[in-house]
mmCIF file of the N, C-alpha and C atoms, coordinates in Angstrom:
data_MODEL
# 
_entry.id   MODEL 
# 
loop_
_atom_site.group_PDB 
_atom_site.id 
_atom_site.type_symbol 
_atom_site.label_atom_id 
_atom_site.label_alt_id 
_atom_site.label_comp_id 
_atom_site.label_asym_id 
_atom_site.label_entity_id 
_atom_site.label_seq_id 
_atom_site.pdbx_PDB_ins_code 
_atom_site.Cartn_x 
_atom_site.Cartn_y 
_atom_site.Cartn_z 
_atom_site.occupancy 
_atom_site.B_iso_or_equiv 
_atom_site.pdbx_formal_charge 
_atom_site.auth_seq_id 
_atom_site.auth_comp_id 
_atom_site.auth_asym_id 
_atom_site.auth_atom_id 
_atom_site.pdbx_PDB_model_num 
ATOM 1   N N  . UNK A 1 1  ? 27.755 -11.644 41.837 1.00 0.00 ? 1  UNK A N  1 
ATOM 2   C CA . UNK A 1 1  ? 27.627 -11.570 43.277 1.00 0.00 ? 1  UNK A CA 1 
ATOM 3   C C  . UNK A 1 1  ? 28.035 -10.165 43.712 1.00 0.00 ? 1  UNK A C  1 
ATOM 4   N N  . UNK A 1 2  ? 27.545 -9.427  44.679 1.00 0.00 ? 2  UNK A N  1 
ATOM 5   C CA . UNK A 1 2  ? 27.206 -8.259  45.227 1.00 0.00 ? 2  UNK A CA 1 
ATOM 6   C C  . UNK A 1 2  ? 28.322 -8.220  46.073 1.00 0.00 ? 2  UNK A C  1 
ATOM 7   N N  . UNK A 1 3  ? 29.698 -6.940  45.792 1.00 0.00 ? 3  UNK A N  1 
ATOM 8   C CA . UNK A 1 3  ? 30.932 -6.797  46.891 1.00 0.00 ? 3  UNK A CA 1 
ATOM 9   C C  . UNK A 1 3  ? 30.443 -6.711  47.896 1.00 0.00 ? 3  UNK A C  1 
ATOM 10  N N  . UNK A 1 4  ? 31.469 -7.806  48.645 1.00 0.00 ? 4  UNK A N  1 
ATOM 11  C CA . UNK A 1 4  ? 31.083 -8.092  50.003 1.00 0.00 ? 4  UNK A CA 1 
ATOM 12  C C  . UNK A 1 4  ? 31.550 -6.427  51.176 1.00 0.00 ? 4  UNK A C  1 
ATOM 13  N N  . UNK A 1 5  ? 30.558 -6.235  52.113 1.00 0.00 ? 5  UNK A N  1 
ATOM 14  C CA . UNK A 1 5  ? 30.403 -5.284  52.852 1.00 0.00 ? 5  UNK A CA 1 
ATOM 15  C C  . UNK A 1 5  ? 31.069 -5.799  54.213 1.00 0.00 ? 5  UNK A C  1 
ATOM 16  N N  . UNK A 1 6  ? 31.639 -4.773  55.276 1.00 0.00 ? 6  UNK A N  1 
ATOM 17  C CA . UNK A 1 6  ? 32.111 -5.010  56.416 1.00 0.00 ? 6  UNK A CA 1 
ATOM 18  C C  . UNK A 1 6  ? 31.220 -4.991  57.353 1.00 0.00 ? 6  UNK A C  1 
ATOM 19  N N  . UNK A 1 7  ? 30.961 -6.494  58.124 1.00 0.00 ? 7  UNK A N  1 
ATOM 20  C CA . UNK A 1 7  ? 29.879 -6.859  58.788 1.00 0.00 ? 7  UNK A CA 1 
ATOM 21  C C  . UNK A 1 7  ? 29.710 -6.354  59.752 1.00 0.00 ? 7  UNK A C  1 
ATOM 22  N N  . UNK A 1 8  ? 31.309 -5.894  60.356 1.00 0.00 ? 8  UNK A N  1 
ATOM 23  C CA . UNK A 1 8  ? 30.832 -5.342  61.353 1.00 0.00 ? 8  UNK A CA 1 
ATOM 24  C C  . UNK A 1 8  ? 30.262 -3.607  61.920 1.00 0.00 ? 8  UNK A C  1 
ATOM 25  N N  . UNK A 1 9  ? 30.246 -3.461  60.957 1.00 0.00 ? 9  UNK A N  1 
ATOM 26  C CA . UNK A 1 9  ? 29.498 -1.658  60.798 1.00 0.00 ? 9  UNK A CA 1 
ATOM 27  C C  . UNK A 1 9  ? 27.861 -1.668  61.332 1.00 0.00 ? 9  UNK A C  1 
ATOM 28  N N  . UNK A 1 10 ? 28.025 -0.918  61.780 1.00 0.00 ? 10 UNK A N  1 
ATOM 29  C CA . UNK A 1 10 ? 26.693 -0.332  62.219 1.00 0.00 ? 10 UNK A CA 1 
ATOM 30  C C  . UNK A 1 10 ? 25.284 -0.497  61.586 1.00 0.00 ? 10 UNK A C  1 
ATOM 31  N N  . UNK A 1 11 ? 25.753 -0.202  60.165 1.00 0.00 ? 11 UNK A N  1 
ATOM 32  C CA . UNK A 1 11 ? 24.953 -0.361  59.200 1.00 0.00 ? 11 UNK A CA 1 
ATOM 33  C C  . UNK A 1 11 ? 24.316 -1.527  58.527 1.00 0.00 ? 11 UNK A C  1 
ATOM 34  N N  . UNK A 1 12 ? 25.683 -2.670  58.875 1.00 0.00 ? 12 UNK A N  1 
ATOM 35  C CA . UNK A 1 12 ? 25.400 -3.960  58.013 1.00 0.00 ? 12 UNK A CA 1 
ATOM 36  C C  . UNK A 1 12 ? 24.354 -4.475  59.562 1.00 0.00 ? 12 UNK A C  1 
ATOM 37  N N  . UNK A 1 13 ? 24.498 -4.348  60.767 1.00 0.00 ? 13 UNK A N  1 
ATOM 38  C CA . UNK A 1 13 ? 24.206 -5.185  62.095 1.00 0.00 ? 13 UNK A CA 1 
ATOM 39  C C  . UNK A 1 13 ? 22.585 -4.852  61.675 1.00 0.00 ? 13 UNK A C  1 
ATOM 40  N N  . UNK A 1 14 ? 22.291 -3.218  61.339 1.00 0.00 ? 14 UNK A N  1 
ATOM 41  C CA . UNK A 1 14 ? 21.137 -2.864  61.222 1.00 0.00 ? 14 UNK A CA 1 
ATOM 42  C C  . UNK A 1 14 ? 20.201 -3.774  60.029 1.00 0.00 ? 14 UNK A C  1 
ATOM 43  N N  . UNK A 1 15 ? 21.250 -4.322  59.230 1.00 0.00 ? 15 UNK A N  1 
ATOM 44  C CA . UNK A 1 15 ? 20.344 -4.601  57.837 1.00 0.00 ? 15 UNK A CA 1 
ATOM 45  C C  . UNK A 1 15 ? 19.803 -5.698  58.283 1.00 0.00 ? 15 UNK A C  1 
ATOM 46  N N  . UNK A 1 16 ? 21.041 -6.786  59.031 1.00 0.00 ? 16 UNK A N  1 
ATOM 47  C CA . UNK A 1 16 ? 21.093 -8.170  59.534 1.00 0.00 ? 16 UNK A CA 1 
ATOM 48  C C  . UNK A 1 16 ? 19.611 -8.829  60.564 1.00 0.00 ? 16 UNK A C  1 
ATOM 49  N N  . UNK A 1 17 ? 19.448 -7.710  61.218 1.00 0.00 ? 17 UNK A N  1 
ATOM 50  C CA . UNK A 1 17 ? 18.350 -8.151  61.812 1.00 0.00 ? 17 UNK A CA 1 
ATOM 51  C C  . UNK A 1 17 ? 17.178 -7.734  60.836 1.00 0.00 ? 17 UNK A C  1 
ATOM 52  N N  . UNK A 1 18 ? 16.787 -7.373  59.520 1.00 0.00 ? 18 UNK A N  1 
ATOM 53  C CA . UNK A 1 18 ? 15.685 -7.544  59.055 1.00 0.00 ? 18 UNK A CA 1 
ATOM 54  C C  . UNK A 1 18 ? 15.916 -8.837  58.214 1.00 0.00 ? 18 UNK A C  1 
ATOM 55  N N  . UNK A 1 19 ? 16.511 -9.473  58.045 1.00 0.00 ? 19 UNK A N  1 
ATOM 56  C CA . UNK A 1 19 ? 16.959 -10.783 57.192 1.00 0.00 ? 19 UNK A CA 1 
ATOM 57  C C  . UNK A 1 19 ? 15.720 -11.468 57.476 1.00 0.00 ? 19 UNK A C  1 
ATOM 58  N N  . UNK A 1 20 ? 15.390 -12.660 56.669 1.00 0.00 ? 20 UNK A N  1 
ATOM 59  C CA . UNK A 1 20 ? 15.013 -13.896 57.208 1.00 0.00 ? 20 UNK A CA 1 
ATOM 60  C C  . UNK A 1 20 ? 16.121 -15.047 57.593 1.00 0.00 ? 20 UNK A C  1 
ATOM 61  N N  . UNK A 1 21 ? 15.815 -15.915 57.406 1.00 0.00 ? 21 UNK A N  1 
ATOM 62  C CA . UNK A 1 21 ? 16.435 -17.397 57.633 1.00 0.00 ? 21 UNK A CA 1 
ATOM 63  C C  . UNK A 1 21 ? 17.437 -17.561 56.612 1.00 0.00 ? 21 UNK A C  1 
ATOM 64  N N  . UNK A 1 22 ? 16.796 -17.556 55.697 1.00 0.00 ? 22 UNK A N  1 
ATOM 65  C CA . UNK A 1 22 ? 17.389 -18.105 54.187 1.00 0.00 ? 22 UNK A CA 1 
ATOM 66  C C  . UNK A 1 22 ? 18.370 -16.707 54.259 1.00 0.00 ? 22 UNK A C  1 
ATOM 67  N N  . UNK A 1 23 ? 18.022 -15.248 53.448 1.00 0.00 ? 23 UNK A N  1 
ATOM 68  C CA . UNK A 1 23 ? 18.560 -14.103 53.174 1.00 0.00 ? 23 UNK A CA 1 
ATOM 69  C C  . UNK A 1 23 ? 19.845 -14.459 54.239 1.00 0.00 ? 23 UNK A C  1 
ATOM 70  N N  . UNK A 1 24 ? 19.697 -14.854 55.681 1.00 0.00 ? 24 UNK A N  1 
ATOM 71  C CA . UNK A 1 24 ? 20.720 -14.757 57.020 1.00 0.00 ? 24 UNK A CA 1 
ATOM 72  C C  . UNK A 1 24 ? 21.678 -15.814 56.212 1.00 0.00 ? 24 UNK A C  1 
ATOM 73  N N  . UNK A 1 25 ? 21.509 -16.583 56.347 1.00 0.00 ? 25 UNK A N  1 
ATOM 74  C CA . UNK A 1 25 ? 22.460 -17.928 55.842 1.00 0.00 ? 25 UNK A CA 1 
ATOM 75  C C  . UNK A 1 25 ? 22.991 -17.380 54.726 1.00 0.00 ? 25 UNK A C  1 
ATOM 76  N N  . UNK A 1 26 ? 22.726 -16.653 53.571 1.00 0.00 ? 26 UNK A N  1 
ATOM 77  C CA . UNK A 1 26 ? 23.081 -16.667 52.128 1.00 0.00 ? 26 UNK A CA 1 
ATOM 78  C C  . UNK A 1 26 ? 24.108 -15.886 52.227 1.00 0.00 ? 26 UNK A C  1 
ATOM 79  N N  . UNK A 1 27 ? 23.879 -14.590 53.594 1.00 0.00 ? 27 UNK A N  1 
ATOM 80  C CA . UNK A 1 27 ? 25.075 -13.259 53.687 1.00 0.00 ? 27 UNK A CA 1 
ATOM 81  C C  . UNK A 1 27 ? 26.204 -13.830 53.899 1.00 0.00 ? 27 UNK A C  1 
ATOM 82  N N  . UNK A 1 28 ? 26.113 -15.220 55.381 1.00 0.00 ? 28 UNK A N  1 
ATOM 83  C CA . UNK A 1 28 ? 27.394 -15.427 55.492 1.00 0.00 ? 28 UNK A CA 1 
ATOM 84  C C  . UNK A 1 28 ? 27.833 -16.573 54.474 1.00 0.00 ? 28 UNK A C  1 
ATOM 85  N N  . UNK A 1 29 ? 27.006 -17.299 53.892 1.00 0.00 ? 29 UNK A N  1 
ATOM 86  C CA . UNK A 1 29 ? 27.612 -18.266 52.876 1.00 0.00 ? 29 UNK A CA 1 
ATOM 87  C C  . UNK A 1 29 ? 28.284 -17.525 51.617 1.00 0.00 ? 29 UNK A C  1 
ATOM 88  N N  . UNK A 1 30 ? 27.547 -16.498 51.234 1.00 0.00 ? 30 UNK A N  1 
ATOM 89  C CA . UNK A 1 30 ? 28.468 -15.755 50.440 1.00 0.00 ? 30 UNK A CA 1 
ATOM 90  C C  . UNK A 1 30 ? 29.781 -15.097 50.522 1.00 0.00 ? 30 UNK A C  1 
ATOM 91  N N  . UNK A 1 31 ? 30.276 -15.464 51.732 1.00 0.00 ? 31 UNK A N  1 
ATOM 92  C CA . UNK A 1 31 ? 31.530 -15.009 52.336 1.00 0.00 ? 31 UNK A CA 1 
ATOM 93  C C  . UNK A 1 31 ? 32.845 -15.584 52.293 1.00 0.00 ? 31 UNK A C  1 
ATOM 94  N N  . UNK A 1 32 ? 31.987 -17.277 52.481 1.00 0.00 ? 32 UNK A N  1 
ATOM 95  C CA . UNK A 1 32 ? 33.042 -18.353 52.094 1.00 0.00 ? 32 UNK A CA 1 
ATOM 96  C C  . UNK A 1 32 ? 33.414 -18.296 50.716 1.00 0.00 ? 32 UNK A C  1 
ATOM 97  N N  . UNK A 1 33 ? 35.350 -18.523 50.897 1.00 0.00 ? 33 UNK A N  1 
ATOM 98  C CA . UNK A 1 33 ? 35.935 -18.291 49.729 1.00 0.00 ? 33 UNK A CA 1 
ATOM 99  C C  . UNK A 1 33 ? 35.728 -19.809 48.465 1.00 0.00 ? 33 UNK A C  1 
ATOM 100 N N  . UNK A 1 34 ? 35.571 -20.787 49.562 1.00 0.00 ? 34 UNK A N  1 
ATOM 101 C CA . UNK A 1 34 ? 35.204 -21.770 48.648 1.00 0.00 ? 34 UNK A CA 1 
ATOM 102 C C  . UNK A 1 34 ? 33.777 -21.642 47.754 1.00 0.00 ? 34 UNK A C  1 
ATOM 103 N N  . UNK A 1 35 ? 32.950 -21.466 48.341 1.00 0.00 ? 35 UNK A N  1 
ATOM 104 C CA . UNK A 1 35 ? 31.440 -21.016 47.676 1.00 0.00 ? 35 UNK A CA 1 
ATOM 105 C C  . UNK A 1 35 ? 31.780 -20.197 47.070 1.00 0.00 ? 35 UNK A C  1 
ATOM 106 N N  . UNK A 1 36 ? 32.782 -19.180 47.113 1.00 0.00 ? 36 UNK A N  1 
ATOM 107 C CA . UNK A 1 36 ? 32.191 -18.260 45.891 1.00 0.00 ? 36 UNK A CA 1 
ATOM 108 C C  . UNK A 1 36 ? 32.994 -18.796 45.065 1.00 0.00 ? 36 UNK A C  1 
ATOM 109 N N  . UNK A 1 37 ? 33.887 -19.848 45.360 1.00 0.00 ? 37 UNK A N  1 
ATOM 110 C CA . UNK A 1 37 ? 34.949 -20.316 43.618 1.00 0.00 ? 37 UNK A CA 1 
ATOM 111 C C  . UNK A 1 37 ? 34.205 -21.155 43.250 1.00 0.00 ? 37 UNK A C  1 
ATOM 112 N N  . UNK A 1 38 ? 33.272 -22.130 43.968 1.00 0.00 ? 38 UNK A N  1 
ATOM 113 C CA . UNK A 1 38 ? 32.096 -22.739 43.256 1.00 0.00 ? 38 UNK A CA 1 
ATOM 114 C C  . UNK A 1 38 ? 30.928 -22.034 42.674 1.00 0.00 ? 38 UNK A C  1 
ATOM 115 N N  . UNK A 1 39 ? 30.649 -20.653 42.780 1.00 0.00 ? 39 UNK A N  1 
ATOM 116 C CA . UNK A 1 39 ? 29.639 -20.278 42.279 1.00 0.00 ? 39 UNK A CA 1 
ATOM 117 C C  . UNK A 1 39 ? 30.066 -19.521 40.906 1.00 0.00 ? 39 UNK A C  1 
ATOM 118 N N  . UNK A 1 40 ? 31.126 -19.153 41.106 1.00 0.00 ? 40 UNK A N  1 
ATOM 119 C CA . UNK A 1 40 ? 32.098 -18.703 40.199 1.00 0.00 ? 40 UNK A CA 1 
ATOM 120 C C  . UNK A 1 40 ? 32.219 -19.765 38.843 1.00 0.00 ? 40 UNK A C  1 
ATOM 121 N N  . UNK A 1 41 ? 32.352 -20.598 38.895 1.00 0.00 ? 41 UNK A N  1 
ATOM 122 C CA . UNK A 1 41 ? 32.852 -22.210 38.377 1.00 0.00 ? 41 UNK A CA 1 
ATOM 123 C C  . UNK A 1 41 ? 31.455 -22.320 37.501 1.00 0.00 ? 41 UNK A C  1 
ATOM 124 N N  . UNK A 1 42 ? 30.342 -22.588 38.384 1.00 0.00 ? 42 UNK A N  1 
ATOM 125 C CA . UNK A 1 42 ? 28.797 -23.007 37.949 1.00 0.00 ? 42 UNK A CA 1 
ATOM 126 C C  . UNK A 1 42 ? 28.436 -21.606 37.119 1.00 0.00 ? 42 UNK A C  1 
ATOM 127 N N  . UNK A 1 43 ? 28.291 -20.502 36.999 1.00 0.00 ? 43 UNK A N  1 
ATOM 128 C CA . UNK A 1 43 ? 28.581 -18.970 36.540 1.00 0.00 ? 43 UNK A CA 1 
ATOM 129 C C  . UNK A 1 43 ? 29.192 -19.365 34.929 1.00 0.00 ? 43 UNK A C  1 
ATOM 130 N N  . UNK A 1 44 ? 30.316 -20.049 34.921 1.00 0.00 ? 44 UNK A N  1 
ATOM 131 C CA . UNK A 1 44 ? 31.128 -20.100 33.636 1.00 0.00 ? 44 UNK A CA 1 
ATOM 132 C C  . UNK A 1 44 ? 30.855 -21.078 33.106 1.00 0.00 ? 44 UNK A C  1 
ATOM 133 N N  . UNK A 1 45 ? 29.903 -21.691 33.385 1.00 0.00 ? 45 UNK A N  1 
ATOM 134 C CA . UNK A 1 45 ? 29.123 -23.542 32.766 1.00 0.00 ? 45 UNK A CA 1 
ATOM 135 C C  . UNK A 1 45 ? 27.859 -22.506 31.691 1.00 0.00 ? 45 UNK A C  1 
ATOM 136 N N  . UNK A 1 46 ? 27.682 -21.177 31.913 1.00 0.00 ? 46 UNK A N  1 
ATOM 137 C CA . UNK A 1 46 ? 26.345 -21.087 31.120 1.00 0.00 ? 46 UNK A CA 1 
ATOM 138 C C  . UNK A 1 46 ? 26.656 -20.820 29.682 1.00 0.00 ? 46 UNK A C  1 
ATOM 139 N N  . UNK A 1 47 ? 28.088 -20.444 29.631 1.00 0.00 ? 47 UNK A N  1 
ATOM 140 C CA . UNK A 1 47 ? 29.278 -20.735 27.974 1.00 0.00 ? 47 UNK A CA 1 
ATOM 141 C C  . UNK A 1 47 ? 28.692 -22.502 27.232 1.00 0.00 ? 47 UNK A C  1 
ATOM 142 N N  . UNK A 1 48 ? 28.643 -22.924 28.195 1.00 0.00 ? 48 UNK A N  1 
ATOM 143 C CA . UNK A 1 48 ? 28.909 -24.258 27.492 1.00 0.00 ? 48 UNK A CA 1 
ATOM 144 C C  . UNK A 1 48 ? 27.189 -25.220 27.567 1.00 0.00 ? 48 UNK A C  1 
ATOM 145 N N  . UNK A 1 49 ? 25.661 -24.252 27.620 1.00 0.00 ? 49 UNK A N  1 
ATOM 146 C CA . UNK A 1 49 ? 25.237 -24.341 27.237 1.00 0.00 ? 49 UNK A CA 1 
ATOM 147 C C  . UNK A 1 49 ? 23.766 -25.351 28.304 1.00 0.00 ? 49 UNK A C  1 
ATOM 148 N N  . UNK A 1 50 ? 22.702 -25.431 28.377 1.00 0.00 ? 50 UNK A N  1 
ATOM 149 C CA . UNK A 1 50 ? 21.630 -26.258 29.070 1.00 0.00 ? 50 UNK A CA 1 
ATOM 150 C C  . UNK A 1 50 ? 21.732 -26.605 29.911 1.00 0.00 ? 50 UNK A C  1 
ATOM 151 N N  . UNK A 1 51 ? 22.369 -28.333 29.871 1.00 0.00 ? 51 UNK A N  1 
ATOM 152 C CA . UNK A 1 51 ? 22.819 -29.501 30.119 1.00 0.00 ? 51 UNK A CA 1 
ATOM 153 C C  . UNK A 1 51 ? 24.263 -29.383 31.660 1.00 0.00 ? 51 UNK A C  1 
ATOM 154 N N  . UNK A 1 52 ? 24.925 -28.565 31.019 1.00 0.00 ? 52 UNK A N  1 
ATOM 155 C CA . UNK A 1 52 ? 26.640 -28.329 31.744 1.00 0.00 ? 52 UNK A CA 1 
ATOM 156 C C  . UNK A 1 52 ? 25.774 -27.358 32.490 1.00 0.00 ? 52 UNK A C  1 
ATOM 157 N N  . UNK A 1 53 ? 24.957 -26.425 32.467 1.00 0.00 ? 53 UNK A N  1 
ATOM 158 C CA . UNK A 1 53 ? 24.374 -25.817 33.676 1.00 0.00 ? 53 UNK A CA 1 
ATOM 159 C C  . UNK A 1 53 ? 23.948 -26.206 34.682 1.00 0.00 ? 53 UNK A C  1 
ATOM 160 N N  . UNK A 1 54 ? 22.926 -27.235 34.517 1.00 0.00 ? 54 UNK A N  1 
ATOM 161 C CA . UNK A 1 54 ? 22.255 -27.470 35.242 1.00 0.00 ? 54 UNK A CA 1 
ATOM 162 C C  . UNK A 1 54 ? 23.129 -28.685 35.989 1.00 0.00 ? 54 UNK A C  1 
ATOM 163 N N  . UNK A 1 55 ? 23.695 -29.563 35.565 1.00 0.00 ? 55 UNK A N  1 
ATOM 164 C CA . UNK A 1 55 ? 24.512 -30.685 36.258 1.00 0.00 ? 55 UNK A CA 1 
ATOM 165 C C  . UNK A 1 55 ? 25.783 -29.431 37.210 1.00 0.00 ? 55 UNK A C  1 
ATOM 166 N N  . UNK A 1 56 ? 26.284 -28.599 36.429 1.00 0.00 ? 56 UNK A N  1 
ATOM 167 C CA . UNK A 1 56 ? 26.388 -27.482 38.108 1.00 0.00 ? 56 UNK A CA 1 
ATOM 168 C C  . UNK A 1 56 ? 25.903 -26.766 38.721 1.00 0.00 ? 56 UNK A C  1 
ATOM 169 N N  . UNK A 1 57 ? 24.409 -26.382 38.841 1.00 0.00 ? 57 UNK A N  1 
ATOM 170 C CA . UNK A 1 57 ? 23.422 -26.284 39.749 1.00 0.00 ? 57 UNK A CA 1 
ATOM 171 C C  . UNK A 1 57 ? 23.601 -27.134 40.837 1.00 0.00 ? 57 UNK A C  1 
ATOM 172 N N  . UNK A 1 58 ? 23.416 -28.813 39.910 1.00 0.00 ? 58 UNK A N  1 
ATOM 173 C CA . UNK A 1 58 ? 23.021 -29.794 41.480 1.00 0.00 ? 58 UNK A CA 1 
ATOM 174 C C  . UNK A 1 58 ? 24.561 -29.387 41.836 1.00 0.00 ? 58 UNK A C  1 
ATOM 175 N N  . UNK A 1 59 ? 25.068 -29.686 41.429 1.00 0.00 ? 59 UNK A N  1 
ATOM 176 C CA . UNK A 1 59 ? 26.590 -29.855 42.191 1.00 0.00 ? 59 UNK A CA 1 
ATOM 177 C C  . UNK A 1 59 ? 26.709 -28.653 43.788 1.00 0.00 ? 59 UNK A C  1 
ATOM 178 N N  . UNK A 1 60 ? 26.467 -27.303 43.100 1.00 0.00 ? 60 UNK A N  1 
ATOM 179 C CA . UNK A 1 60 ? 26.039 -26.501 44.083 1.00 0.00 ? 60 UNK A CA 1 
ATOM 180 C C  . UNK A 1 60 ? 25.474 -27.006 44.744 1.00 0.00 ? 60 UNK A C  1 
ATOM 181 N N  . UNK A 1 61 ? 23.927 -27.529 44.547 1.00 0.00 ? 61 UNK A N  1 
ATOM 182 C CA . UNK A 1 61 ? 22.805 -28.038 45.651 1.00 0.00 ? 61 UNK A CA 1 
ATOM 183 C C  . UNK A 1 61 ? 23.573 -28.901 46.385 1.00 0.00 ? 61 UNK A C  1 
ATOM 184 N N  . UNK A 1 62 ? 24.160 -29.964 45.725 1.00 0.00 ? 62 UNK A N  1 
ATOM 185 C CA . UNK A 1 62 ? 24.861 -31.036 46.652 1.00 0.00 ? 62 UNK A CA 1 
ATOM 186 C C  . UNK A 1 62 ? 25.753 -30.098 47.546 1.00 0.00 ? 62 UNK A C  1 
ATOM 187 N N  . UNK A 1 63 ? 26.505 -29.868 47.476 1.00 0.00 ? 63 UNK A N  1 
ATOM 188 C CA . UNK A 1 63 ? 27.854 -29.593 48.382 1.00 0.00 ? 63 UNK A CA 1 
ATOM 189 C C  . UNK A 1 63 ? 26.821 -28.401 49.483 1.00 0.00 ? 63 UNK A C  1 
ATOM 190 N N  . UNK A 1 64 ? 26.391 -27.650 48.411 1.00 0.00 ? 64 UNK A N  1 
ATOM 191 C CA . UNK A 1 64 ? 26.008 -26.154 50.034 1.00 0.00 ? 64 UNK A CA 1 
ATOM 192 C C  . UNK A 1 64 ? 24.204 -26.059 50.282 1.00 0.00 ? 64 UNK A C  1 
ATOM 193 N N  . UNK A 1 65 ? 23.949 -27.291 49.806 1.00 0.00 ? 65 UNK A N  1 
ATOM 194 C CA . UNK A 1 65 ? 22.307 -27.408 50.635 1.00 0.00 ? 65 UNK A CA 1 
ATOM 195 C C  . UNK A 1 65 ? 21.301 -26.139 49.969 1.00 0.00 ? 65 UNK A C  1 
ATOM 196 N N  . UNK A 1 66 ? 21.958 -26.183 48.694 1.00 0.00 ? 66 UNK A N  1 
ATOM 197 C CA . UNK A 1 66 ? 20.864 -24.760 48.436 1.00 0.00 ? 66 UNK A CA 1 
ATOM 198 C C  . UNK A 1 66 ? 20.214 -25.101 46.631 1.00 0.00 ? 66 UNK A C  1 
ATOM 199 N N  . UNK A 1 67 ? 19.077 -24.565 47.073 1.00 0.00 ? 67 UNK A N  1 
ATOM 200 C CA . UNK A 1 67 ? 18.105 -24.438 45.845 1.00 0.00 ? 67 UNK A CA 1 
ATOM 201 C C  . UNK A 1 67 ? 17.924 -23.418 45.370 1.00 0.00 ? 67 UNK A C  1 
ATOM 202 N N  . UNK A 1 68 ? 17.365 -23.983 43.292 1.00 0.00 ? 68 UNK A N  1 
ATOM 203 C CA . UNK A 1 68 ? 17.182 -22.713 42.729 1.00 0.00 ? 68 UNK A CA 1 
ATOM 204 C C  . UNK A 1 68 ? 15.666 -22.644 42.369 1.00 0.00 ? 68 UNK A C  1 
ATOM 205 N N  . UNK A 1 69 ? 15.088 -22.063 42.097 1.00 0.00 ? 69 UNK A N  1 
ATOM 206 C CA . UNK A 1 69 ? 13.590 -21.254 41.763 1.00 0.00 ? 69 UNK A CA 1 
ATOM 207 C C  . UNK A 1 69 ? 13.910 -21.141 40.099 1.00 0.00 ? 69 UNK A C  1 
ATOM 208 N N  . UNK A 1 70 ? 12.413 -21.629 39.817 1.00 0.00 ? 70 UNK A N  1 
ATOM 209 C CA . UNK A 1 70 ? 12.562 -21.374 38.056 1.00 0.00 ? 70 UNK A CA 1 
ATOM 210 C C  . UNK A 1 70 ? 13.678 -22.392 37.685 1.00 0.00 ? 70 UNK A C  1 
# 
């Protein structure tokens, strides 16, 4: 995950309005400290192989409403 930037700069306000929907939602969900110890968590399941991945995928999907591609 990409160090988080200070939103409120000039620069980030500028980026914010070219977002879409999804990209908008993902900036500030990536912010929450819980999401990122769950993404963190699902991240260290790919040690242990297929199966333990993907059952923390859904887990992600379940709790923060989000899907993966491929």
């Amino acid at each position: 995950m990409e160090p988080l930037e200070d939103w409120r700069s000039p620069k980030f306000e500028e980026e914010l309005g070219r977002l879409d929907r999804g990209e908008l939602s993902f900036e500030f969900l990536r912010r929450n400290d819980e999401y990122r110890a769950h993404y963190k968590a699902v991240t260290d399941e790919r040690s242990k192989g297929t199966a333990a991945l993907i059952a923390a995928r859904e887990g992600l999907t379940r709790q923060w409403g989000l899907t993966f591609s491929g």
